[in-house]
KEVEXKOL-900379 format. One record per residue (C-alpha): residue in three letters; y negated, z, x negated. Coordinates in steps of 0.001 Angstrom, whole numbers, plus 524288, in hexadecimal, padded with zeros to 5 digits. Layout:
N
AlaYZX
...
// end
This chain:
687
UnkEED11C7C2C9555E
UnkEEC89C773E946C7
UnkEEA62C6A13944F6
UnkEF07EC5DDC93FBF
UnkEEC5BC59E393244
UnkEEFA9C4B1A930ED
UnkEEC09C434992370
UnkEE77FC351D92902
UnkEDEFAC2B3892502
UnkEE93BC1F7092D69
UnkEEC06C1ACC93AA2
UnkEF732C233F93CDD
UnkEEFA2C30CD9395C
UnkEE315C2BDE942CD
UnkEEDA3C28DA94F2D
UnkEF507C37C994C30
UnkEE68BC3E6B94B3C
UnkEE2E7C3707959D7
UnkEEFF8C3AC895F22
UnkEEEBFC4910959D8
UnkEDFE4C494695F0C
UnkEE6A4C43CA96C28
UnkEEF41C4E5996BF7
UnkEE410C5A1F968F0
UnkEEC14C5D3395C07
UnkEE14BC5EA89521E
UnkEE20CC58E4945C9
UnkEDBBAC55AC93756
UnkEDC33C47CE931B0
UnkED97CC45DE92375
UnkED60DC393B92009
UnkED2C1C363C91160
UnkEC7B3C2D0F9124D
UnkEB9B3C2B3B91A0C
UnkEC05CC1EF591FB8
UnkECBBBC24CA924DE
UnkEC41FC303092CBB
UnkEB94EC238C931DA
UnkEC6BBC1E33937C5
UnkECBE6C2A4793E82
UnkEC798C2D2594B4D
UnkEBFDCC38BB950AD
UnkECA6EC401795951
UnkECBADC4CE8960E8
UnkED0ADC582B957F9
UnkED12BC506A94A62
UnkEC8C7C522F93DDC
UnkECA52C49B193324
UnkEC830C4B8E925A8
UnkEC62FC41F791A1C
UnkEC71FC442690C9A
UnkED35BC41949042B
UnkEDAA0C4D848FF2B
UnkEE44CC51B68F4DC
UnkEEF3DC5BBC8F795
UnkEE99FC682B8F5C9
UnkEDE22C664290053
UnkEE9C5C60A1908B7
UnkEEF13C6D9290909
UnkEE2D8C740290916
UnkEE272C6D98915FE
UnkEF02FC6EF191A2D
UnkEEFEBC7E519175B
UnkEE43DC80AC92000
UnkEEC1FC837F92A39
UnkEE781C7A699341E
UnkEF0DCC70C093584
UnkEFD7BC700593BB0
UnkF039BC648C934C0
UnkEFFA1C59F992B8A
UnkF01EBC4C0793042
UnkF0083C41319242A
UnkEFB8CC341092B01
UnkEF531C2D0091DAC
UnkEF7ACC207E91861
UnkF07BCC1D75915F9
UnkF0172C196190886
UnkEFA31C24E3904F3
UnkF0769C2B3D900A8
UnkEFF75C349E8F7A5
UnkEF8E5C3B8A900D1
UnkF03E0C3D8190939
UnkF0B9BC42A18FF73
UnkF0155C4D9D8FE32
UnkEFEF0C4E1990DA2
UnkF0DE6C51AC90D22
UnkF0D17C59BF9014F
UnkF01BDC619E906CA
UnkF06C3C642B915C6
UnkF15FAC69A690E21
UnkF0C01C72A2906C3
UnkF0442C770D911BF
UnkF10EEC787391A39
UnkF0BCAC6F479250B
UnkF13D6C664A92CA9
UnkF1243C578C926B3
UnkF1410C4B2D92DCD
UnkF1403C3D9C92748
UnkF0D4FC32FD93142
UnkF1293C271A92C9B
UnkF0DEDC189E92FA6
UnkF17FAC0F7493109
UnkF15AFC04AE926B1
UnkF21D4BFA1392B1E
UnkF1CD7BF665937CC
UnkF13B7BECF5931E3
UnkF1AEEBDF31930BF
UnkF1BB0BD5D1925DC
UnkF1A70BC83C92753
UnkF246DBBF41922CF
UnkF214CBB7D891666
UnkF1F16BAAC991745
UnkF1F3CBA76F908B0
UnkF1277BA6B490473
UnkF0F8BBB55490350
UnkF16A2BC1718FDE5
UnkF1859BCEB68FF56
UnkF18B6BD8A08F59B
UnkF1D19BE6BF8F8DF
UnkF17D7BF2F78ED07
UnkF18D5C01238EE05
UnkF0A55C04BF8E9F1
UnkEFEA0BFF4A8E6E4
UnkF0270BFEE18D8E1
UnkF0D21BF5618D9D0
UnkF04A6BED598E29C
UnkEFA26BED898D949
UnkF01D4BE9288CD67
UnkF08E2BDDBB8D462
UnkEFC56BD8AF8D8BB
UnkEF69DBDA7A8C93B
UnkF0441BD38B8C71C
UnkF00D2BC8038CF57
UnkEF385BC5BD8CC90
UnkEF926BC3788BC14
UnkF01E2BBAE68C27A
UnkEF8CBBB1E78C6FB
UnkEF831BB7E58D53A
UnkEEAF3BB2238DB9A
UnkEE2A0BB8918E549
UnkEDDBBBC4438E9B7
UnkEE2F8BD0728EE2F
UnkEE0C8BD84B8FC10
UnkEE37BBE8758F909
UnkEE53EBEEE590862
UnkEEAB3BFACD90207
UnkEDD1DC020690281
UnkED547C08168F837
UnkEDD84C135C8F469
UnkEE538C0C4C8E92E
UnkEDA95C020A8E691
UnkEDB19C051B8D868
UnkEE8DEC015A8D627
UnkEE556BF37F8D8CB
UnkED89FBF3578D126
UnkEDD93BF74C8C551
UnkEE0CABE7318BF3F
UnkED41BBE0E48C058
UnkEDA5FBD3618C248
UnkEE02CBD9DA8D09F
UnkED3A8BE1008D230
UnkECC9FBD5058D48D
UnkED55DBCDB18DE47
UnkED59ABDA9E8E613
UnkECDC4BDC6E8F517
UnkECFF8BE9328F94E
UnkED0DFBED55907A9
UnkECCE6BFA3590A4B
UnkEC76EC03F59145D
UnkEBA49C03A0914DD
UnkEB77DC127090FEF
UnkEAEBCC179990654
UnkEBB63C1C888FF01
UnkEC0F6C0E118FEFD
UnkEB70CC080A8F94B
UnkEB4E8C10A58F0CE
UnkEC1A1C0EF58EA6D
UnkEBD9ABFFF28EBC0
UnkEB2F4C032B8E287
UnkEB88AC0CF88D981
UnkEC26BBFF128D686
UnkEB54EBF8BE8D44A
UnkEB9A1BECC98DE75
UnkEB1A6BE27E8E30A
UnkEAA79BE4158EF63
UnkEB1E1BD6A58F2FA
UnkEBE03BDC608F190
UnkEBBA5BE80D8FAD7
UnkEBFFABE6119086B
UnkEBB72BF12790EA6
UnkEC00CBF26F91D42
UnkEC86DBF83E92745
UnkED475BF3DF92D84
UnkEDC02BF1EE934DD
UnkEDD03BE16693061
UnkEE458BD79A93620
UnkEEC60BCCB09306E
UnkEDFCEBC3AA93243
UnkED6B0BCC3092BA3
UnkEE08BBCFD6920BF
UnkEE209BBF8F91EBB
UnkED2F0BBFA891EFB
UnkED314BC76B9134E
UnkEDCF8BC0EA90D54
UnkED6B9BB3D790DDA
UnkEC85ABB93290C7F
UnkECC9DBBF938FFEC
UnkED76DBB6258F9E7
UnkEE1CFBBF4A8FC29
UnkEEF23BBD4D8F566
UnkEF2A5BCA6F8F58D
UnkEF1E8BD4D38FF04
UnkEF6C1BE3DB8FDC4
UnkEF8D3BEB7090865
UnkF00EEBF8D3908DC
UnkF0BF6BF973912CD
UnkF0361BFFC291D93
UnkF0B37BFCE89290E
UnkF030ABF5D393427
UnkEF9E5C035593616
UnkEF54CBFC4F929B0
UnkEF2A1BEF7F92AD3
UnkEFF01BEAD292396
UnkF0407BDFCE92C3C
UnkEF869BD92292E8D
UnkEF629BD93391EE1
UnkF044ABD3D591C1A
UnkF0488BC99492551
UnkEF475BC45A921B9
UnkEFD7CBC44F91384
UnkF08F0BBC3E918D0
UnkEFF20BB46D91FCA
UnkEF5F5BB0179132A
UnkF020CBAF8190B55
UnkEFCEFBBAE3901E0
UnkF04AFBC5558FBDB
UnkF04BEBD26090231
UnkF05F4BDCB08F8FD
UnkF0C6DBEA1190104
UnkF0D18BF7748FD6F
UnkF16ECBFED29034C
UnkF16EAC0A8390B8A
UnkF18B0C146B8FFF8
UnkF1B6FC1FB290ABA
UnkF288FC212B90AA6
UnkF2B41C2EA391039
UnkF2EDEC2DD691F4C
UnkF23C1C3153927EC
UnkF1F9AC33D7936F9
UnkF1AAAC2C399411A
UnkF1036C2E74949BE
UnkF18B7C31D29556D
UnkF1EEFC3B5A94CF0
UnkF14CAC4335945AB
UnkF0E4AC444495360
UnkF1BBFC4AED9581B
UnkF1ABCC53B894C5F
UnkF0D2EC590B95064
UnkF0EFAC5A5E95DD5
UnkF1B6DC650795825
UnkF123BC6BE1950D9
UnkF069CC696B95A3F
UnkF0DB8C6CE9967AD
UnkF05E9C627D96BB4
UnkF090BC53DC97192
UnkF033EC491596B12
UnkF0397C3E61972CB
UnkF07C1C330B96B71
UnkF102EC2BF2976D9
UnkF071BC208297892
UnkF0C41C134997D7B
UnkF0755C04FA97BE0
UnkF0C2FBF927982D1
UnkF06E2BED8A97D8B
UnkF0AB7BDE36984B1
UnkF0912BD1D297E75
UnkF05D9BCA5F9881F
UnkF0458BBB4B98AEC
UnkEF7F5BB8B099355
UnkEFB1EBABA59967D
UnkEEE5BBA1B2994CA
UnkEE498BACEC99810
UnkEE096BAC8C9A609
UnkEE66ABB6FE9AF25
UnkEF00CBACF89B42C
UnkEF72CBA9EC9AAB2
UnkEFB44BB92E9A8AC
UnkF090FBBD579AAEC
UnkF0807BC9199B740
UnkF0F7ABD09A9AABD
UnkF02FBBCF829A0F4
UnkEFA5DBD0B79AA07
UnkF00C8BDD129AE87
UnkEFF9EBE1D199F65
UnkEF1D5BDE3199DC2
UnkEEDB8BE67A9A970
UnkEF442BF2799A4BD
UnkEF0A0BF28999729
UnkEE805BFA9D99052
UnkEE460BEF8A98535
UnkEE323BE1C698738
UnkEE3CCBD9B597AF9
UnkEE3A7BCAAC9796D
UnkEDA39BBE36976BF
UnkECD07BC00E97E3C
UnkECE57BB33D98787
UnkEDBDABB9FB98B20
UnkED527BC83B98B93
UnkEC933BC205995A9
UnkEC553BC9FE9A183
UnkED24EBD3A499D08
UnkECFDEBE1B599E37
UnkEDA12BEBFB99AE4
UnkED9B6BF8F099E28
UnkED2D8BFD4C990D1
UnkED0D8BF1D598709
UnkED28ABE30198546
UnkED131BDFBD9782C
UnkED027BD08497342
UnkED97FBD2D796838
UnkEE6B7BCB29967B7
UnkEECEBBCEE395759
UnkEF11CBD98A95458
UnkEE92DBDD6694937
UnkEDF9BBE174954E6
UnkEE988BE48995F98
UnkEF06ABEF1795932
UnkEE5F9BF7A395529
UnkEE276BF748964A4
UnkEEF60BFCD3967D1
UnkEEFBEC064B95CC5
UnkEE42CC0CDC961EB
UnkEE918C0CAE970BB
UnkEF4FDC125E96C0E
UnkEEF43C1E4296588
UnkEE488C207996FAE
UnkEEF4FC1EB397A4A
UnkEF108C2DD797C46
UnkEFE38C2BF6981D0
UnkEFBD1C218B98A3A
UnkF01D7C13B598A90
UnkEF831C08CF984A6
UnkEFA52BF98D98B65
UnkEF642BEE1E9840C
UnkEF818BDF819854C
UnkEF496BD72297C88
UnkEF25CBC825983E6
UnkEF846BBB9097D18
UnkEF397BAEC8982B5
UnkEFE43BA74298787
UnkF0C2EBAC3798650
UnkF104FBB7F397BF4
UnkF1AB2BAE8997783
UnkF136EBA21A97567
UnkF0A06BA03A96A0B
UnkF04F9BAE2396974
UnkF01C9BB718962B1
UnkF09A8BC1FE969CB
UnkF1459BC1D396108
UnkF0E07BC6D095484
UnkF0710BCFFC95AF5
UnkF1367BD55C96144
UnkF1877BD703954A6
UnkF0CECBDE0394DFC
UnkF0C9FBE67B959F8
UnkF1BBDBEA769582A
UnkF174DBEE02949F8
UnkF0C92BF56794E05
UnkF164BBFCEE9584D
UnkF1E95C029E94D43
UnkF1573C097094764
UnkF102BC0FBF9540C
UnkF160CC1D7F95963
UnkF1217C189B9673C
UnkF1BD8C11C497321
UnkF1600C034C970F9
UnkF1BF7BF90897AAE
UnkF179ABE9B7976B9
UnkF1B0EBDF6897FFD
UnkF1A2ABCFB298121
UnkF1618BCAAC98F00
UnkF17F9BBB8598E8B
UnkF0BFCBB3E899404
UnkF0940BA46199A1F
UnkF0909B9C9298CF0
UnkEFE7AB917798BFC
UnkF08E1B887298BDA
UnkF1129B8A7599870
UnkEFFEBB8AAF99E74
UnkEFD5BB7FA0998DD
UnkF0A18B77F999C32
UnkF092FB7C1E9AA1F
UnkEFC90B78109AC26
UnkEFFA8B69F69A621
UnkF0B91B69C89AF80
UnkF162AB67309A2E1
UnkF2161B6E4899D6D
UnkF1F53B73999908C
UnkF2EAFB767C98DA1
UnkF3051B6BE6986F6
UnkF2187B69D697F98
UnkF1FC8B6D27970CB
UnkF1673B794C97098
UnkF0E6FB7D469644B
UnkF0316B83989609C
UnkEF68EB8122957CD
UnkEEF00B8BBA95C84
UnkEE8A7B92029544B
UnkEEEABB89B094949
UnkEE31DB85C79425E
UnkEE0D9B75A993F86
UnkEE962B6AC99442F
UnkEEE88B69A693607
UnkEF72FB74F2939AC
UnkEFCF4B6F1F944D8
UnkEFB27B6232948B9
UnkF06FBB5DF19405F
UnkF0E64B672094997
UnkF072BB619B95572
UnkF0805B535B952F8
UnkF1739B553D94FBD
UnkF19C4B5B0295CC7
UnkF11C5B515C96515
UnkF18FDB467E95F52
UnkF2755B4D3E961D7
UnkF2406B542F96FD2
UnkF1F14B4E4D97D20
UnkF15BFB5CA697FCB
UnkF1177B636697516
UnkF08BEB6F2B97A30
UnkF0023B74AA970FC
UnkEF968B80D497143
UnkEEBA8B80D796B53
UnkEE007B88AD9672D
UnkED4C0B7F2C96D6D
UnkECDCEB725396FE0
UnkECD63B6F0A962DB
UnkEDC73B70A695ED7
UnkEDD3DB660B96BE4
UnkED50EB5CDF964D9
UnkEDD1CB5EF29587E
UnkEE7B0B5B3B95ECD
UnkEE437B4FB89662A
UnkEE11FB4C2A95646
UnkEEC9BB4F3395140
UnkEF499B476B95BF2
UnkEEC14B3A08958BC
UnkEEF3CB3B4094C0B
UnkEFC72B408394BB8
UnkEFE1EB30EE954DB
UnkF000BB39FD961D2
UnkEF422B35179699A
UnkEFAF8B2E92973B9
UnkF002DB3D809780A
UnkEF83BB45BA982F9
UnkEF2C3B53469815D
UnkEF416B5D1598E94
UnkEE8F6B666598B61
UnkEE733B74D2990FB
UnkEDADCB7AD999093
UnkED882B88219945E
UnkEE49FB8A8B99A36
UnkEE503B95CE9A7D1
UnkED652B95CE9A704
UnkECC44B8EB69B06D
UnkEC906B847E9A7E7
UnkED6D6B7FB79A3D6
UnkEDA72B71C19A485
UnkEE32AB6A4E9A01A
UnkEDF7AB5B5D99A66
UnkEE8F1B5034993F7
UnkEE43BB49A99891A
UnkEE513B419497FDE
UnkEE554B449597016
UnkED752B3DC596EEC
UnkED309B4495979DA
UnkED778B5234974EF
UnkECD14B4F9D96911
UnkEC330B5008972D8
UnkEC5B7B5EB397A4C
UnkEBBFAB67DA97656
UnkEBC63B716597FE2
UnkEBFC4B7FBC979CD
UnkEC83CB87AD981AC
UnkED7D8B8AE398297
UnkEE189B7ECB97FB2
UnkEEF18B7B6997E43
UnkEF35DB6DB198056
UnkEFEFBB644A98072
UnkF026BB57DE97922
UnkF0B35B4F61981A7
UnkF1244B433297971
UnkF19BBB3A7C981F4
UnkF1E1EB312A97569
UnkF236DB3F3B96E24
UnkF2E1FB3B6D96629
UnkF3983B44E195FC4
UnkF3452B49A194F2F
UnkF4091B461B94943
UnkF462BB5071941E2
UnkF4BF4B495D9359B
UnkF440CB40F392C22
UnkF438FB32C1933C3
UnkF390AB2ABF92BEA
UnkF3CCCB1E0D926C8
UnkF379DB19D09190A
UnkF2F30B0EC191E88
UnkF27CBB186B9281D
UnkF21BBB1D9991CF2
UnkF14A6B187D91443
UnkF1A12B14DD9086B
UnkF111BB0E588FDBC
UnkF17BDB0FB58F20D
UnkF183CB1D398F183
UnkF2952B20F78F167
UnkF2D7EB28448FB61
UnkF3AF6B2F1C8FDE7
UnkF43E6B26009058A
UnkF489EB28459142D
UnkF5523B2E1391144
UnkF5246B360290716
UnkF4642B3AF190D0F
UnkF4E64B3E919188F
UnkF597BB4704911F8
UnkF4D94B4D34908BA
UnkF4860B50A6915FF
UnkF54BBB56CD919FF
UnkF5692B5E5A90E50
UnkF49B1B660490E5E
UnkF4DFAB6BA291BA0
UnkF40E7B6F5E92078
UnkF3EB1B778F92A2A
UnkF337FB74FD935B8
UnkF299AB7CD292BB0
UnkF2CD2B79AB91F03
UnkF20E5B75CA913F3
UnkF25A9B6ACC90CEB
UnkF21CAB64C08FF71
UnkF2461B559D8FDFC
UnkF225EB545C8EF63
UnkF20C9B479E8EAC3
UnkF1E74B453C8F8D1
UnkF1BB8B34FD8F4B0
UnkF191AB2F7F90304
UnkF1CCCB3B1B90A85
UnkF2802B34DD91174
UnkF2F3CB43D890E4D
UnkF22A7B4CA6913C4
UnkF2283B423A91E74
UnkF2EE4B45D692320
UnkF2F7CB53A8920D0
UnkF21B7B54D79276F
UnkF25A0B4DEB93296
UnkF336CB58E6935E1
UnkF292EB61B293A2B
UnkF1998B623793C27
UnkF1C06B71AC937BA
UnkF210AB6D5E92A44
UnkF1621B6A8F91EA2
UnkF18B6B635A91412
UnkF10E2B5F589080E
UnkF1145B4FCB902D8
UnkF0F3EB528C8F3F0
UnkF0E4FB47888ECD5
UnkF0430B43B68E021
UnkF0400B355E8E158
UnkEF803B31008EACD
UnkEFDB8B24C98EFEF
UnkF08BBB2B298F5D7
UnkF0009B37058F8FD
UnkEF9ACB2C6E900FA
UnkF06D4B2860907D6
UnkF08F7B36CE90C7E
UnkEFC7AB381A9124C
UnkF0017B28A8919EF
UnkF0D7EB2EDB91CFC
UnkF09B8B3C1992133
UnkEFFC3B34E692B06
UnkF0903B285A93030
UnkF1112B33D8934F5
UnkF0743B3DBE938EE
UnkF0CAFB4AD39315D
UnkF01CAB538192FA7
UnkF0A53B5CDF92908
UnkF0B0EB56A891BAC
UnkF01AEB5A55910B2
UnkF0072B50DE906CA
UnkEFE3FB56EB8FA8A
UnkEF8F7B4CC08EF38
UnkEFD0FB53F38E22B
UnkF0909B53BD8D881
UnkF1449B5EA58D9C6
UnkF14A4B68C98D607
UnkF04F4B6C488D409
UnkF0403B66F78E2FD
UnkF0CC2B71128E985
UnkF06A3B7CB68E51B
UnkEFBC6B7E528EF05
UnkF04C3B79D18F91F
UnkF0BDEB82EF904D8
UnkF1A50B894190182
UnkF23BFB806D9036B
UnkF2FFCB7FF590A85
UnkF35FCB73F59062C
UnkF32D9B69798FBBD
UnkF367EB5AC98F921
UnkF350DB54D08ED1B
UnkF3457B46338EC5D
UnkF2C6CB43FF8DEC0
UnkF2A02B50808D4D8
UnkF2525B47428CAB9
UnkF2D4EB4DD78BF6A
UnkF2769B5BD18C3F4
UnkF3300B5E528CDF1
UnkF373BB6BC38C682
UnkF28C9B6F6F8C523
UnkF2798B6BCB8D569
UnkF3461B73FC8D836
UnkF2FCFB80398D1B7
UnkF230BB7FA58D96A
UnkF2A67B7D588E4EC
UnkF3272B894A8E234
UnkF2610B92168DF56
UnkF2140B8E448ED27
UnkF2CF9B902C8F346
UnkF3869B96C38EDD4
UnkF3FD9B91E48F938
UnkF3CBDB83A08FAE7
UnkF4549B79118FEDC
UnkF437AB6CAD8F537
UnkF47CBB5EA88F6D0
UnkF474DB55B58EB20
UnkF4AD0B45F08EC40
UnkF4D0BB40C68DD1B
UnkF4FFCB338A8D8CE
UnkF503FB326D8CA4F
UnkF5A3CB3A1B8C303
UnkF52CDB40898BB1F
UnkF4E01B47E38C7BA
UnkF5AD0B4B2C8CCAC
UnkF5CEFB50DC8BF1E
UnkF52DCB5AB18BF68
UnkF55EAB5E1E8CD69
UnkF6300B61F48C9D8
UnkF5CB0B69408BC86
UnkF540BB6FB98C78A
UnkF5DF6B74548D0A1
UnkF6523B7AE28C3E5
UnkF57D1B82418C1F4
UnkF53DFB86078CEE7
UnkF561EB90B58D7A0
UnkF5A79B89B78E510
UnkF62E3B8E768F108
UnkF6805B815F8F305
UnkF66D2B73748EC8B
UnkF6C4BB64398EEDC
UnkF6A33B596C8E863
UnkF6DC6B4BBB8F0D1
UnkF70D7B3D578EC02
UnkF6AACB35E38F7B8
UnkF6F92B26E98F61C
UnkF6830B1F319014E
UnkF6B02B1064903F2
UnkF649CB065690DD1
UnkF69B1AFC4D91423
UnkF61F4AEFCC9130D
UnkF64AEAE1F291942
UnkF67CEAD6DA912F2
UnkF6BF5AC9D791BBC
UnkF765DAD0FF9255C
UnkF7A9DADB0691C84
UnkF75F2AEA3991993
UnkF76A1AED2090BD3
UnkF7325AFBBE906EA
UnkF67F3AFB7C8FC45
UnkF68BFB09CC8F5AC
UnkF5BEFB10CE8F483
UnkF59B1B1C878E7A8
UnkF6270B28178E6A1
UnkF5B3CB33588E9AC
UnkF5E26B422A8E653
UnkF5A8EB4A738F04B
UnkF59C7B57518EBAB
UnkF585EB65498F41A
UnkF544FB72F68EDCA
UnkF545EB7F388F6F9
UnkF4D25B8A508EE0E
// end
């Protein structure tokens, strides 16, 4: 029988050379580098060959007369070649198939703000916009993932040259090409993939990365994990698009083609089920009969190794629990299935639903299904959560408790705003934790926060033979030591409702002589910014932070920033920010607008003082933010003159300007006389 020559050098041409050597159909892979023939595996009935070749030895090798079609599995990106692959197989009068990858399975993440995403149709156009950048005052260095093929066109302007690392395959021919561009041995990043979204933000940080180019390689190549370590760092990702644009074949169907011209079957029917399954705390107990029922049948076991002890599936356990190392797993079960249905679970502690990480890796699997030709099944099994344990075992209802998590959330600076907020408006707050010492944070954080009279239900090692479960006190959580498995509840029988509108009285407030934006007005400027549970607020002019007082205090979520340049009243914020415990308010001692450039985007701003820089302030607010939501009080005419010249000049969606008139009434002998306080303008710019 003649054989089937297939031009390779990717995943897809490796898994149609296994199933053809599977199948006893003989066949000849041509790979174009040293590297690519290391890869490929030594099977039954296939030779490979490595060189690159130009179109007349391509149909010097077509015309021999052994082959009995030509199957084109390179690189969607290597467009040249498989032009002459094509051009070659019409000359020699073979049969050619086109073995496309799917590149639009990989997903995008959503974009936050901070980064961007630039789309080019070669390397050229890449090239120049990053030479365009860089004489635009663009800082940092760039991360090339596009190989070593088209090296050159990036090398060529010395000023991109040297903010370039280039990731490549570590092959003689790569670095050669490395070296032929004369680069740096610091900028050569010789290794091989596949990398996950940690190792890709590795670089990115390692390296000062502000702009990373990738081609759109589909998820075969590594292209989601590189977009979303971009989205993540906030760096531009620079893409260059699938320039294959003729319609091509999938694996399933080039196989059907062969086993026409073959008479032979090529089995390709393989089947994976894979279950996401919660394993409740990690003893056998707390199973469901369902997952337990999974785990014995599978054929992989994946999850954390405490959850994975004394496990044994039928082939492997493996202590891996992202996908970045999952997938590959399943990848190779799938092609080495030979038919045969492959069983996986993958263990969750807890529930699927609650806290875990099950969710994004059910998505990344459904990616990864598209672009297989196999019958993949992925299911969610729902598991004993640590909470409905934990409650049970303290004898309480949690239906009505305030749940949140700081595992794995780094220092109490990121949440014990959050945490102190919903002690002091909930009777059971249960808080799931990463160990002892996030317990003795927060017995800290409730002493200071003026919460120590609450007590703290503490789990420890929850379905195992050592749990126990101890009440304490805040001082006494300082003292646990004991490593191990925690989640514990805050229980506040003096919890009183957060109020929801502004509700601080002028005289609750450290004054000195600093001014400070009166109740009323504070309370409608409040209004007006209609911030949301999240929002990143500037207080410019902040004076003694009665507004970031009572922003902060709508939600522990919300940030703002107290910017103010005199120090006395910086002082006062700092007194007022404690007297009311808000640990989410950053006072920042500078004058606008040089103080708000180093500073998160905003979402809203309210300007109380601009000392005569209030256009100069609005512009950099718009440059942060095209979208902001500004507040401006004014008393002096002048003030309300250039706010009106402002809202001539600027581009906003929607703008008022409102006369507030407050008066007081104040005693004197048995009668209540009104005493008028300032007009104020209260002005409200939606970019």
């Amino acid at each position: 029988m003649k054989k089937v020559l297939i031009f390779s050098g990717t995943t897809e041409g490796r898994k149609l050379a296994m199933a053809l050597s599977g199948a006893k159909i003989e066949a000849v892979v041509c790979v174009a580098t040293e590297y690519g023939k290391e890869v490929m595996p030594e099977l039954c009935g296939i030779t490979v060959r490595q060189g690159r070749m130009n179109t007349e030895e391509m149909c010097g090798l077509m015309e021999s007369g052994a082959f009995l079609a030509v199957v084109d599995a390179t690189h969607p990106f290597a467009t040249e070649v498989s032009k002459n692959i094509k051009g070659s197989a019409r000359e020699s009068g073979l049969p050619y198939f086109r073995l496309k990858r799917e590149t639009k399975g990989a997903a995008v993440p959503a974009l936050d703000g901070g980064e961007r995403e630039l789309w080019f149709s070669d390397s050229h156009a890449c090239a120049k916009a990053l030479q365009e950048e860089i004489k635009n005052g663009g800082t940092g260095n760039v991360l090339l993932t596009t190989g070593s093929k088209e090296l050159s066109v990036y090398c060529v302007d010395p000023e991109l040259k040297k903010r370039l690392y280039v990731r490549v395959l570590p092959g003689m021919e790569s670095l050669a090409l490395c070296k032929k561009e004369e680069l740096e041995g610091r900028q050569i990043l010789a290794l091989q993939g596949p990398f996950s979204e940690e190792m890709n933000l590795a670089f990115i940080h390692a390296y000062d990365i502000r702009y990373l180019v990738t081609k759109e390689s589909g998820i075969t190549g590594g292209f989601q994990e590189k977009a979303e370590a971009a989205a993540h760092a906030g760096i531009t990702l620079c893409v260059i698009g699938n320039p294959e644009k003729e319609p091509g074949m999938t694996f399933l169907a080039v196989c059907r083609k062969l086993e026409e011209l073959t008479g032979v079957s090529i089995p390709v029917k393989n089947r994976m089920d894979i279950v996401l399954a919660g394993a409740g705390m990690g003893e056998m107990g707390t199973r469901t009969v369902e997952t337990q029922d999974a785990m014995e049948k599978a054929d992989y076991l994946f999850g954390a190794k405490r959850l994975l002890a004394g496990l044994h599936a039928k082939k492997e356990t493996l202590p891996y629990y992202l996908a970045e190392d999952i997938i590959p797993v399943l990848s190779d079960a799938l092609d080495q299935a030979a038919g045969e249905t492959v069983r996986a679970v993958i263990l969750f502690s807890g529930d699927s639903g609650f806290y875990s990480g099950c969710e994004k890796l059910y998505q990344k699997l459904t990616a990864w299904k598209k672009e297989r030709t196999e019958e993949i099944s992925i299911r969610i099994q729902p598991g004993i959560s640590s909470v409905s344990c934990f409650a049970a075992a303290c004898g309480m209802n949690w239906q009505d408790a305030k749940i949140l998590s700081i595992h794995g959330k780094g220092g109490r600076d990121v949440w014990e705003a959050e945490v102190a907020e919903a002690v002091r408006c909930h009777e059971k707050t249960i808080l799931l934790v990463s160990g002892a010492k996030d317990i003795r944070q927060i017995g800290a954080v409730l002493k200071e926060a003026g919460l120590s009279d609450c007590t703290v239900k503490v789990g420890y090692q929850l379905s195992y033979p050592e749990q126990k479960i101890d009440t304490l006190t805040p001082e006494a959580c300082e003292q646990v030591t004991e490593e191990g498995l925690y989640i514990c509840a805050v229980q506040n029988a003096s919890c009183a409702d957060r109020y929801l509108a502004p509700e601080k009285a002028d005289d609750m407030f450290i004054r000195g002589k600093v001014p400070m934006t009166k109740e009323e007005v504070r309370e409608v400027a409040i209004c007006k910014l209609h911030l949301t549970e999240n929002s990143v607020v500037y207080d410019i002019g902040s004076g003694t932070g009665s507004i970031a007082v009572e922003a902060a205090a709508r939600s522990a979520k919300l940030r703002v920033f107290a910017v103010e340049q005199k120090e006395e009243a910086v002082a006062l914020i700092e007194q007022n920010r404690a007297k009311f415990h808000l640990k989410n308010i950053t006072v920042v001692h500078g004058k606008a607008p040089d103080a708000l450039k180093e500073l998160p985007v905003p979402t809203h701003a309210f300007i109380g003082g601009s000392s005569g820089n209030l256009r100069e302030i609005i512009n950099v607010l718009r440059e942060k933010n095209p979208h902001i939501r500004i507040v401006i009080t004014a008393i002096s005419l002048e003030t309300v003159s250039e706010i009106t010249a402002l809202l001539k000049e600027t581009e906003v969606t929607q703008s008022e300007v409102v006369a507030l008139q407050v008066s007081r009434a104040k005693v004197v002998g048995n009668y209540h006389l009104m005493q008028a306080e300032n007009p104020v303008y209260l002005c409200t710019m939606q970019m």
